[in-house]
MIBAKOL-731013 format. One line per 8 residues: for each residue x, y, z of N, C-alpha, C. Coordinates in steps of 0.001 Angstrom, whole numbers, plus 524288, in hexadecimal, padded with zeros to 5 digits. Example, Ala and Ser with C-alpha at 12.3 -4.5 7.8 and 13.67 -1.06 7.14 Angstrom:
83386/7E9C6/81E78/8300C/7EE6C/81E78/83390/7F31C/81E78 ~ 83232/7F736/81BA8/83566/7FBDC/81BE4/83264/8001E/81EBE .
END
This chain:
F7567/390F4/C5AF8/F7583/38F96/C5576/F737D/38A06/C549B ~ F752A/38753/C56F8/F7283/38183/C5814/F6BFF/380C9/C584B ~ F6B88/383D0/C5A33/F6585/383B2/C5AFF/F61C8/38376/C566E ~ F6390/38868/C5317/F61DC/38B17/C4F1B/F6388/3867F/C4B71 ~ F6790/383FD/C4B4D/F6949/37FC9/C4647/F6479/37BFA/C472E ~ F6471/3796D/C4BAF/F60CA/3763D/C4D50/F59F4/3783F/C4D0D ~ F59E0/37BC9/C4D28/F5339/37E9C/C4CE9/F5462/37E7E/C4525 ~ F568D/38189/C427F/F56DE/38004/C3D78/F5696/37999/C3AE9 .
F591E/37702/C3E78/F58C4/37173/C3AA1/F5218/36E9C/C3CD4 ~ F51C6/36FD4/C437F/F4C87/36D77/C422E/F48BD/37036/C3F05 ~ F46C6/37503/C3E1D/F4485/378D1/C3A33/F4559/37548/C35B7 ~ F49DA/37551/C3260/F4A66/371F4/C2D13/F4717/36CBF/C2D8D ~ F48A9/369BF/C3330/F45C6/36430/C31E5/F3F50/364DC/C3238 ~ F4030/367F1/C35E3/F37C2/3691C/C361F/F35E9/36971/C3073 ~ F38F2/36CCB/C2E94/F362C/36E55/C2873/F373C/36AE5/C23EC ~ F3C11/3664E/C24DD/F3DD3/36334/C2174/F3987/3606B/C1ECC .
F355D/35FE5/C1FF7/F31BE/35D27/C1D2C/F2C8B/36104/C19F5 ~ F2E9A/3664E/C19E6/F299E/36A00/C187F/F28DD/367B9/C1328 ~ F2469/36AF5/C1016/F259F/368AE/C0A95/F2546/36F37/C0822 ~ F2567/36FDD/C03E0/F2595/375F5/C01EC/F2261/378AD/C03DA ~ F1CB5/376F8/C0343/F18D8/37B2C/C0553/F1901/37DC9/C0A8E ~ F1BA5/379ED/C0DC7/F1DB2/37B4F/C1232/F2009/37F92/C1217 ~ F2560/37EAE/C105C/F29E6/38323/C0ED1/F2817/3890F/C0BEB ~ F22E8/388B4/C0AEC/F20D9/38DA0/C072F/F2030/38FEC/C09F3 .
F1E6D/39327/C0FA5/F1DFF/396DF/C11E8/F20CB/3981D/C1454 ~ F26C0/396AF/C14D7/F2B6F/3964A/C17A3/F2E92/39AFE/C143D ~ F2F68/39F1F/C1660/F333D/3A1A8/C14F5/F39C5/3A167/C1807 ~ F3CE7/3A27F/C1557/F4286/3A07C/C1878/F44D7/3A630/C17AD ~ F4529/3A976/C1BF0/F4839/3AE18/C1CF8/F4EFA/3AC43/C1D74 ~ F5224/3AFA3/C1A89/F56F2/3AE56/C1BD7/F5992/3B381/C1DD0 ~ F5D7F/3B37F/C227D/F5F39/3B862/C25FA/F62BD/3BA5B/C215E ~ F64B5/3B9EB/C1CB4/F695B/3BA85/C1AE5/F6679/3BC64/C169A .
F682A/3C05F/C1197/F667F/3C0F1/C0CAC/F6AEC/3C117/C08AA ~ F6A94/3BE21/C05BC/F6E79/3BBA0/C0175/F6FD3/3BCDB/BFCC6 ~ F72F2/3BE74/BF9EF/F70C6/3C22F/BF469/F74DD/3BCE7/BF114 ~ F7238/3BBB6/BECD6/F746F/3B9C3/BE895/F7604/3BCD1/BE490 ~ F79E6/3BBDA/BE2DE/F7BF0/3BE92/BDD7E/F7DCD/3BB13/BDA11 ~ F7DF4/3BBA3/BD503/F7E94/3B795/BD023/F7FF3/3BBC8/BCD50 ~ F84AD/3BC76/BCD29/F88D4/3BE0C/BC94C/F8EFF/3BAAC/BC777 ~ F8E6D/3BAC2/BC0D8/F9306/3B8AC/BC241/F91A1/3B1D6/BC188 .
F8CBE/3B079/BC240/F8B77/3AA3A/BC116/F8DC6/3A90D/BC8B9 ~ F8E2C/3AC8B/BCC41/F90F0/3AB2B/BD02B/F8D41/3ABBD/BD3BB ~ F8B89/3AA25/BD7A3/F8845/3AC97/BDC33/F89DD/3ADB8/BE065 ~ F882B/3B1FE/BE1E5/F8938/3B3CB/BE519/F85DF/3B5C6/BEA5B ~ F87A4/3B40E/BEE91/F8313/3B4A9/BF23A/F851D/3B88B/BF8B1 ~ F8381/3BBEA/BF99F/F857E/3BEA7/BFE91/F8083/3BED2/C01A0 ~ F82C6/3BFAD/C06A0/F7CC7/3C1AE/C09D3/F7EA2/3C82D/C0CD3 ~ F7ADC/3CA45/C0DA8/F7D7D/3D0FB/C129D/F7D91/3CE28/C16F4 .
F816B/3CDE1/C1AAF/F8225/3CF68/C1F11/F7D48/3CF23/C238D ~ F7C2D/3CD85/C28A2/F799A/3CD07/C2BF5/F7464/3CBAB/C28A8 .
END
């Protein structure tokens, strides 16, 4: 797990200086899918399982 924390923060600093145009062909996959709900003036947020 250490490793991976440490491979993530240097990743962030490499890129800490991109400027947008950079960031434009970068898509960001996330393992998890998130559903929002807005009922109620309340939000509400769950994800499924694995």
């Amino acid at each position: 797990m250490r490793n991976h924390i440490q491979a993530c923060l240097q990743w962030a600093q490499d890129q800490i200086t991109w400027s947008l145009n950079d960031w434009t062909p970068v898509l960001f996959i996330d393992e998890s899918i998130f559903c929002v709900d807005f009922t109620d003036r309340h939000a509400r947020v769950w994800r499924t399982t694995n």
